[in-house]
PyMOL Python script that loads the backbone (N, CA, C, O; Angstrom):
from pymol import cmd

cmd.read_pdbstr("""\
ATOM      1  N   UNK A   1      53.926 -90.447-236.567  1.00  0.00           N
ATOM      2  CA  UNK A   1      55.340 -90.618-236.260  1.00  0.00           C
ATOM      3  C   UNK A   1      55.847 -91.904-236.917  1.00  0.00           C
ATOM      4  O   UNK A   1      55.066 -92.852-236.990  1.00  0.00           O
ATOM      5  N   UNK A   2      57.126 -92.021-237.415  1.00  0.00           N
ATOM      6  CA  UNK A   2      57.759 -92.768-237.825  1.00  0.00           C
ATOM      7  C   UNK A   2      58.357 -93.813-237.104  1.00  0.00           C
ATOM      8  O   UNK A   2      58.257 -93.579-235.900  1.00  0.00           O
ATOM      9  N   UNK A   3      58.865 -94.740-237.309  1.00  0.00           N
ATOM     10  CA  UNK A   3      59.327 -96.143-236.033  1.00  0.00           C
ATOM     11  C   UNK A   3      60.394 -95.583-235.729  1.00  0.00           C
ATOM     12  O   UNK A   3      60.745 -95.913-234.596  1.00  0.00           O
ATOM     13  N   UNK A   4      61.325 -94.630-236.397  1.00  0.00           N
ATOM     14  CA  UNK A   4      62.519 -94.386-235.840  1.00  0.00           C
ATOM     15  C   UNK A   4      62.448 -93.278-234.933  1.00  0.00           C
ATOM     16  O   UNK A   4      63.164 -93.331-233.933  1.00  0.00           O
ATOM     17  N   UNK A   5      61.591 -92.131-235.139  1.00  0.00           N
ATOM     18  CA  UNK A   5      61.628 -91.354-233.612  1.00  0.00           C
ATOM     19  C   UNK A   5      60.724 -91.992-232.682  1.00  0.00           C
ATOM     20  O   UNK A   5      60.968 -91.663-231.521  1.00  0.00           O
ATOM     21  N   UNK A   6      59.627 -92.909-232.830  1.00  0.00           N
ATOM     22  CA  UNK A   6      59.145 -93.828-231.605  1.00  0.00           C
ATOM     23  C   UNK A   6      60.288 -94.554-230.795  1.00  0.00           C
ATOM     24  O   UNK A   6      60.301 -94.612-229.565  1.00  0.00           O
ATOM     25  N   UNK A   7      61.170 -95.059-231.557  1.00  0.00           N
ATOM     26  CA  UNK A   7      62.638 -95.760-230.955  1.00  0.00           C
ATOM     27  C   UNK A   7      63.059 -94.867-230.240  1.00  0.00           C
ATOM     28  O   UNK A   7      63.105 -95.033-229.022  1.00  0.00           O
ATOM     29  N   UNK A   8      63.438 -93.793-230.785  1.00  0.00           N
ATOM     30  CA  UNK A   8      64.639 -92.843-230.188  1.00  0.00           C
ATOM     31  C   UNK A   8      63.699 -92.338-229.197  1.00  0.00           C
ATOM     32  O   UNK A   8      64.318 -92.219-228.140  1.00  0.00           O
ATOM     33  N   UNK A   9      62.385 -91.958-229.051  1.00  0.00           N
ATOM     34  CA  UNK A   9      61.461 -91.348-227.704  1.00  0.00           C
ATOM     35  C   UNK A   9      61.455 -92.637-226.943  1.00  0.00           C
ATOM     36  O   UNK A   9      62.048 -92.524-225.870  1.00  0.00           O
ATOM     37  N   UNK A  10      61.021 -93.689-227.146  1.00  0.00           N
ATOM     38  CA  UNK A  10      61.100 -94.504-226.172  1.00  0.00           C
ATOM     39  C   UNK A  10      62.781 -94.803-225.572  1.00  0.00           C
ATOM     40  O   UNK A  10      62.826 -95.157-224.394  1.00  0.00           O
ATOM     41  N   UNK A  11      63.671 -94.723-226.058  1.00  0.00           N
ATOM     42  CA  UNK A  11      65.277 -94.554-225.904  1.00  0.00           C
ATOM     43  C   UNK A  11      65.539 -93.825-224.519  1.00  0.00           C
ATOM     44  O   UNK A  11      65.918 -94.211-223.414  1.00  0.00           O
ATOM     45  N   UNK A  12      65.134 -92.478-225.114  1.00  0.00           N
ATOM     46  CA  UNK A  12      65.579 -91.284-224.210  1.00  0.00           C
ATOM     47  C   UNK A  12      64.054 -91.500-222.869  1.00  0.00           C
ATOM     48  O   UNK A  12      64.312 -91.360-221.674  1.00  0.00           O
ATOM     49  N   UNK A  13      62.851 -91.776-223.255  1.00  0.00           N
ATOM     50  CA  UNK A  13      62.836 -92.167-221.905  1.00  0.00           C
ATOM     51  C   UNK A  13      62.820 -93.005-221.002  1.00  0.00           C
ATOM     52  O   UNK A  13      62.338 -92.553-219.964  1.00  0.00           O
ATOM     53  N   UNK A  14      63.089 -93.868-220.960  1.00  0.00           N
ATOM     54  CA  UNK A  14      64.235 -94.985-220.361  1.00  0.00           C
ATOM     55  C   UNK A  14      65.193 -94.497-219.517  1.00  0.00           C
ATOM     56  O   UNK A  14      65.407 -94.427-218.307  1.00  0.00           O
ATOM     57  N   UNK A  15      65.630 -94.226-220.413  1.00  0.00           N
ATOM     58  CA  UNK A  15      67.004 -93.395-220.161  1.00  0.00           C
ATOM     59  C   UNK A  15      66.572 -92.500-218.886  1.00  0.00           C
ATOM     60  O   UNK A  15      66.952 -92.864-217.773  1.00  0.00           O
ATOM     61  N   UNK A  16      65.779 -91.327-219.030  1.00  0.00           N
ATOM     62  CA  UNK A  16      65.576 -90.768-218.292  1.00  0.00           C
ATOM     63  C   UNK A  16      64.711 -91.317-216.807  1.00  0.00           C
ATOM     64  O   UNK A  16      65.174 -91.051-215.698  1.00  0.00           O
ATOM     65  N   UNK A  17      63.656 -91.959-216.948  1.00  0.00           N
ATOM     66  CA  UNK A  17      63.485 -92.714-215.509  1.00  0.00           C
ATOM     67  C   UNK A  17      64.551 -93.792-215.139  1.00  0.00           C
ATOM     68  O   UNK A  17      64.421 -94.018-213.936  1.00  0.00           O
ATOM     69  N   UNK A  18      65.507 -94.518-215.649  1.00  0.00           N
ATOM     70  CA  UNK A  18      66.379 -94.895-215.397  1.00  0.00           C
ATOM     71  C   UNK A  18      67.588 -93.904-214.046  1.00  0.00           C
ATOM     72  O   UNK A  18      68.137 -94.086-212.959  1.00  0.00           O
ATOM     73  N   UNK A  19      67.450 -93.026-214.946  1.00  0.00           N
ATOM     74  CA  UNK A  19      68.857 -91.916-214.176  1.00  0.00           C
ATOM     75  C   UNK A  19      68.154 -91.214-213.306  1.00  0.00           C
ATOM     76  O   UNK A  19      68.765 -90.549-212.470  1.00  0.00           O
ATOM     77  N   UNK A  20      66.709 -91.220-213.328  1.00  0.00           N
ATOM     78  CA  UNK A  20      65.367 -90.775-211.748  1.00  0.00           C
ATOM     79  C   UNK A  20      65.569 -91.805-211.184  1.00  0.00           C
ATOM     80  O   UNK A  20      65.821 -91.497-210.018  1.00  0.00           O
ATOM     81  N   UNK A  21      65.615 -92.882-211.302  1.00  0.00           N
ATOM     82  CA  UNK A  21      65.507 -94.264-210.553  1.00  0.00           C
ATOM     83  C   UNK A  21      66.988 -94.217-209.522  1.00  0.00           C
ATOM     84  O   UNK A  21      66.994 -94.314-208.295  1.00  0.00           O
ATOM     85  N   UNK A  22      68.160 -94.045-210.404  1.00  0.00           N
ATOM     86  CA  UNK A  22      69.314 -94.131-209.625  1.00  0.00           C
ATOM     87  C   UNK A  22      69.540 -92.613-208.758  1.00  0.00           C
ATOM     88  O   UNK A  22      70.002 -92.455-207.628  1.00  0.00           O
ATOM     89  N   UNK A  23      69.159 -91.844-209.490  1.00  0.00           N
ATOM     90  CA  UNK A  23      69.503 -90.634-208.350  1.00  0.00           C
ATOM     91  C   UNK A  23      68.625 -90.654-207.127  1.00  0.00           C
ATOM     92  O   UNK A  23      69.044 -89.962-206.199  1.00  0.00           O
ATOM     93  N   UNK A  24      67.449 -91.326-206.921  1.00  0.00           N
ATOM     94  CA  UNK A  24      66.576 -91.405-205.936  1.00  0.00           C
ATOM     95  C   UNK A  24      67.147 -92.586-205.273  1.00  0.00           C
ATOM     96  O   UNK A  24      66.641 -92.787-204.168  1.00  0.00           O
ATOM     97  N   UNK A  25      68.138 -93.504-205.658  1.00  0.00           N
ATOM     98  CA  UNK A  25      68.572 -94.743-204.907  1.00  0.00           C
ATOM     99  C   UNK A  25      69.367 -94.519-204.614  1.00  0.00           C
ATOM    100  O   UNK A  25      69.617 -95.201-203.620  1.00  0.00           O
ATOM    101  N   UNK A  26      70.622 -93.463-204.995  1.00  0.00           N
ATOM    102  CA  UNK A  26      71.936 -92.852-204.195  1.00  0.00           C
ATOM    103  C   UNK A  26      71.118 -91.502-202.931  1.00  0.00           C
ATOM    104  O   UNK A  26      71.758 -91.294-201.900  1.00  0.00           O
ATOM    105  N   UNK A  27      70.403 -91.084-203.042  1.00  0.00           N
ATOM    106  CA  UNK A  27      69.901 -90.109-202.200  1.00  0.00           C
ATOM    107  C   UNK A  27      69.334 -90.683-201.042  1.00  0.00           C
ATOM    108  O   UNK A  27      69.599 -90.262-199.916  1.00  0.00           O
ATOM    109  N   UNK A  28      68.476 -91.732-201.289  1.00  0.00           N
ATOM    110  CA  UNK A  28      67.759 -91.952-199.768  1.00  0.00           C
ATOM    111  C   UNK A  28      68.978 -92.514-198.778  1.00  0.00           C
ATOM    112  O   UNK A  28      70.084 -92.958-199.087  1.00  0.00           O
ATOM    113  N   UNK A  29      68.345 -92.324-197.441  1.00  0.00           N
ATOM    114  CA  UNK A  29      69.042 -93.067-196.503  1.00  0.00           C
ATOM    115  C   UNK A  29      68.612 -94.173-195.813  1.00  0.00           C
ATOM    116  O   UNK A  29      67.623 -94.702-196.322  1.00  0.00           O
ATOM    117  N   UNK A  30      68.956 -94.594-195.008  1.00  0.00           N
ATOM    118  CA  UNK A  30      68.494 -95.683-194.653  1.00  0.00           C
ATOM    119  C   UNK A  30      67.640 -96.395-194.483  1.00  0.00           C
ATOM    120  O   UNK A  30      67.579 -97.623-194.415  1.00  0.00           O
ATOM    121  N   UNK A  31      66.750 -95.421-194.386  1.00  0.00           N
ATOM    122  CA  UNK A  31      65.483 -95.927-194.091  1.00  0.00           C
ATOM    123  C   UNK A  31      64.435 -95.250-192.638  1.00  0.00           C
ATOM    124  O   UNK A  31      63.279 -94.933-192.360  1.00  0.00           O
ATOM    125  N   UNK A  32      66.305 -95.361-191.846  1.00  0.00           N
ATOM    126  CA  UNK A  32      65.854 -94.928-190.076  1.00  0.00           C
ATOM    127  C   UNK A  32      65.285 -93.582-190.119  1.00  0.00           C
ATOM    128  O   UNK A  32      65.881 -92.809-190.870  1.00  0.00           O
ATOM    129  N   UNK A  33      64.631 -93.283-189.714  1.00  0.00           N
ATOM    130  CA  UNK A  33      63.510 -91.956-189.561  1.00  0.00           C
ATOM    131  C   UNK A  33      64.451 -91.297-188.049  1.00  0.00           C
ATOM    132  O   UNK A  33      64.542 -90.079-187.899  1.00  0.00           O
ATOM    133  N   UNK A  34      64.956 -92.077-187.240  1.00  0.00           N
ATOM    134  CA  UNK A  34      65.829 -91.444-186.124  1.00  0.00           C
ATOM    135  C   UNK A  34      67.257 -91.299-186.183  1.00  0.00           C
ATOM    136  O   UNK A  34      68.065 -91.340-185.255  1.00  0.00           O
ATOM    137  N   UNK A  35      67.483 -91.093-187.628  1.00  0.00           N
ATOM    138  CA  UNK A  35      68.666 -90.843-187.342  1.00  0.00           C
ATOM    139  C   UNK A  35      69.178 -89.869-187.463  1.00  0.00           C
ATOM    140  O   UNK A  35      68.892 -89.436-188.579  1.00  0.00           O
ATOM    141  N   UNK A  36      70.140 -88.876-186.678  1.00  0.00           N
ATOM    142  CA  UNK A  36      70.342 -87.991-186.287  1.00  0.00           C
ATOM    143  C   UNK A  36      70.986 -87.649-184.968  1.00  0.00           C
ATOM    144  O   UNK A  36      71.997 -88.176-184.505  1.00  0.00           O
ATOM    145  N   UNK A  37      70.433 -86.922-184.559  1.00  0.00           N
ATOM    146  CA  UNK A  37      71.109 -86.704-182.854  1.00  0.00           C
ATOM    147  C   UNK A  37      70.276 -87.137-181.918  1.00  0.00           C
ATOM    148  O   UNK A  37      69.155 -86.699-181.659  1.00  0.00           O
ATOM    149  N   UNK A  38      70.969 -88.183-181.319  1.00  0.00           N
ATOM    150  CA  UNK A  38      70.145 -88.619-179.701  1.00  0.00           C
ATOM    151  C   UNK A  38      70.356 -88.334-178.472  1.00  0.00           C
ATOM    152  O   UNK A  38      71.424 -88.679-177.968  1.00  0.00           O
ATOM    153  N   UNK A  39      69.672 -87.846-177.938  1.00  0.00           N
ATOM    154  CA  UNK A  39      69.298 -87.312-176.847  1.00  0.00           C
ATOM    155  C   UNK A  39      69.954 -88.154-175.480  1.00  0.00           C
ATOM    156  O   UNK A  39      70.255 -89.183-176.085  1.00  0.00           O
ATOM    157  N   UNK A  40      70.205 -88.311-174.638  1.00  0.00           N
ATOM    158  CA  UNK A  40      70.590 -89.413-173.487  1.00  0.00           C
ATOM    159  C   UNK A  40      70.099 -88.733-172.630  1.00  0.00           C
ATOM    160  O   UNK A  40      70.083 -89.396-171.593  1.00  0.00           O
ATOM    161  N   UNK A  41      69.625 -87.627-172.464  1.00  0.00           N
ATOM    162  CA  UNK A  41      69.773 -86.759-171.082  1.00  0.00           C
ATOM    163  C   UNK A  41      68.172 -86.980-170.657  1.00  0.00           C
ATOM    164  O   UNK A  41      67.231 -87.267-171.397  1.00  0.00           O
ATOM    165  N   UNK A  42      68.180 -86.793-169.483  1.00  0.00           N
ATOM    166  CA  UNK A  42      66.317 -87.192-168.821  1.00  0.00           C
ATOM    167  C   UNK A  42      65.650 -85.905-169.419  1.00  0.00           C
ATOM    168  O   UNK A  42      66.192 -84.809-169.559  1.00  0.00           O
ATOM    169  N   UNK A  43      64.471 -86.228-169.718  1.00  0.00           N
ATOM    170  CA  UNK A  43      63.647 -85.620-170.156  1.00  0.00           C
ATOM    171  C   UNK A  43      63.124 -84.505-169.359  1.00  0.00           C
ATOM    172  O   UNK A  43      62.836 -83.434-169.893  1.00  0.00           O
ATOM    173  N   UNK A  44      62.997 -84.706-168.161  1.00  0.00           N
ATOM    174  CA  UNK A  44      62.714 -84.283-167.164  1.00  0.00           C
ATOM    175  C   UNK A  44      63.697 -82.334-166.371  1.00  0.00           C
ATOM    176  O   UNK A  44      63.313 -81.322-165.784  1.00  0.00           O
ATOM    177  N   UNK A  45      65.175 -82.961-166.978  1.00  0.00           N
ATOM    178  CA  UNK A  45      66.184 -81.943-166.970  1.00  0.00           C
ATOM    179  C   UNK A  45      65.222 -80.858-167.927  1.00  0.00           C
ATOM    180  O   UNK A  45      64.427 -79.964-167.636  1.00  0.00           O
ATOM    181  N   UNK A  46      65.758 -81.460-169.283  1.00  0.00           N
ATOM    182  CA  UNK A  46      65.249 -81.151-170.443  1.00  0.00           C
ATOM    183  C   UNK A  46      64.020 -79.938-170.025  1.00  0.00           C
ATOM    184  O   UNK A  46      64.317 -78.765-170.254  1.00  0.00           O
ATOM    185  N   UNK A  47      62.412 -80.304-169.309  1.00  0.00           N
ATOM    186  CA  UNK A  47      61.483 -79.425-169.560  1.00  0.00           C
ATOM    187  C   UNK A  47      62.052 -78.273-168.173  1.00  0.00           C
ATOM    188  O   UNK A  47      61.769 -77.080-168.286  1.00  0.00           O
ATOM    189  N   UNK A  48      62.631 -78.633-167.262  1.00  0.00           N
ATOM    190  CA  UNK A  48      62.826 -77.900-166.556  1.00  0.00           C
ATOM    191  C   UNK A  48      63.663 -77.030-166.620  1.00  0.00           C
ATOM    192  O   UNK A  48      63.525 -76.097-165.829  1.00  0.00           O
ATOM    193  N   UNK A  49      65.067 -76.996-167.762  1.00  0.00           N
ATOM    194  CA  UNK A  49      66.004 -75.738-168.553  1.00  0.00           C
ATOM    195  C   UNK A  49      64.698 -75.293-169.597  1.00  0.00           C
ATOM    196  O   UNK A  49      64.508 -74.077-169.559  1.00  0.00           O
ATOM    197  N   UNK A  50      64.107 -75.762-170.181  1.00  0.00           N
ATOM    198  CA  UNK A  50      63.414 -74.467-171.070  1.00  0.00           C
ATOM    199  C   UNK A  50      62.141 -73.490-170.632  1.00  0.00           C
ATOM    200  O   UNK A  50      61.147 -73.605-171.350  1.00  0.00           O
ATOM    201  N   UNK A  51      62.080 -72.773-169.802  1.00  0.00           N
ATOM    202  CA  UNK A  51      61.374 -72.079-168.912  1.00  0.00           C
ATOM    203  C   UNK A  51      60.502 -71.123-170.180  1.00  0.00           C
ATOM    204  O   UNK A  51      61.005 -70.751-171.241  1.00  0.00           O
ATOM    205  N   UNK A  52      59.388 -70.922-169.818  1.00  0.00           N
ATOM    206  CA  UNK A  52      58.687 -69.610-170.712  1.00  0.00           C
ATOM    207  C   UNK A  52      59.566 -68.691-171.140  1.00  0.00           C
ATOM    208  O   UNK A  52      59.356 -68.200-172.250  1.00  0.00           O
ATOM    209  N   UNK A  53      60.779 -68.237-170.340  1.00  0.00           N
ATOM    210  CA  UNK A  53      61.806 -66.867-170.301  1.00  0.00           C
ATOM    211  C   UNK A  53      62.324 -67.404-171.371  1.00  0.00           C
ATOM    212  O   UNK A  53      62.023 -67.104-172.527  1.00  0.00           O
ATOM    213  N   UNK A  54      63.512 -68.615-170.858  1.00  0.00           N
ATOM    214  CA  UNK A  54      64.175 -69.244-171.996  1.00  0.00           C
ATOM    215  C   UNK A  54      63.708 -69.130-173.394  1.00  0.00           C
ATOM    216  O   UNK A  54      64.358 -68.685-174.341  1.00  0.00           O
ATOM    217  N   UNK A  55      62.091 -69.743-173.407  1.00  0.00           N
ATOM    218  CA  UNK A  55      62.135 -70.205-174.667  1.00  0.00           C
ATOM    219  C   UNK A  55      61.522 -68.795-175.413  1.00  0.00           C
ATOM    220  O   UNK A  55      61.574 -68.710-176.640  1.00  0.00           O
ATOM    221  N   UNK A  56      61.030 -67.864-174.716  1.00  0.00           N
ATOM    222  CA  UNK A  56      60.539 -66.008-175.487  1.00  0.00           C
ATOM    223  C   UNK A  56      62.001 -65.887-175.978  1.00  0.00           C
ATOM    224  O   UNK A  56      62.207 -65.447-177.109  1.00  0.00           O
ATOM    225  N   UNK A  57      63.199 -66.321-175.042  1.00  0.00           N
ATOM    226  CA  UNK A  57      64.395 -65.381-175.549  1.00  0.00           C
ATOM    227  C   UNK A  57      65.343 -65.901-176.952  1.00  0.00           C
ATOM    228  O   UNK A  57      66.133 -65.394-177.748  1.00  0.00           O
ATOM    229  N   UNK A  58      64.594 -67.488-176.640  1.00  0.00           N
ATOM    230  CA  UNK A  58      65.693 -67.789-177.652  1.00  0.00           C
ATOM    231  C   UNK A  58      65.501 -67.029-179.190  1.00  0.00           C
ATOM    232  O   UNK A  58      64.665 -66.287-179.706  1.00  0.00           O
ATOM    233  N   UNK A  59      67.022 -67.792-179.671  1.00  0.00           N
ATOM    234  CA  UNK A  59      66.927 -67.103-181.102  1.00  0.00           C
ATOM    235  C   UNK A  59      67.385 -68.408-182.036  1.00  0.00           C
ATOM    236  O   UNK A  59      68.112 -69.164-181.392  1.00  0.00           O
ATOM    237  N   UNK A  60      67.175 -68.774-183.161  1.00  0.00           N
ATOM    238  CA  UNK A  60      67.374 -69.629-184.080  1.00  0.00           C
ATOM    239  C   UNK A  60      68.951 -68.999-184.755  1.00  0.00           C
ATOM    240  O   UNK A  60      69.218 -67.805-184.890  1.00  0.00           O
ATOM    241  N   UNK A  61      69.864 -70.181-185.117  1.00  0.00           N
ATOM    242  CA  UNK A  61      70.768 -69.724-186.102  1.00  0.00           C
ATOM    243  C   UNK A  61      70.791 -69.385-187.082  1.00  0.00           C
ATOM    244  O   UNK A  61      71.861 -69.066-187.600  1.00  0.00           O
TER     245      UNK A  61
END
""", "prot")
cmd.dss("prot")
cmd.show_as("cartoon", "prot")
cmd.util.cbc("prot")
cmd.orient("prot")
């Protein structure tokens, strides 16, 4: 290979882990692993609404 397509390959990949680098730094979030929906309600409610019946019947969206 010639110095000028070694340039232009080393160019384009740059380039390309560059624009991996930023799309992976606009995508992540915060960091928090809990974030999402929190719960407040006792736990306790909680096991006592999901009964064996309940949970055979449910259905997923």
């Amino acid at each position: 290979m010639n110095r000028r397509t070694l340039t232009v390959t080393a160019i384009v990949v740059l380039a390309v882990v560059g624009a991996a680098a930023a799309a992976l730094a606009l995508t992540r979030g915060s960091g928090d692993a809990a974030e999402g929906v929190h719960n407040q309600g006792d736990p306790a409610k909680v096991a006592d609404y999901w009964t064996d019946e309940r949970m055979r019947d449910a259905v997923g969206d």
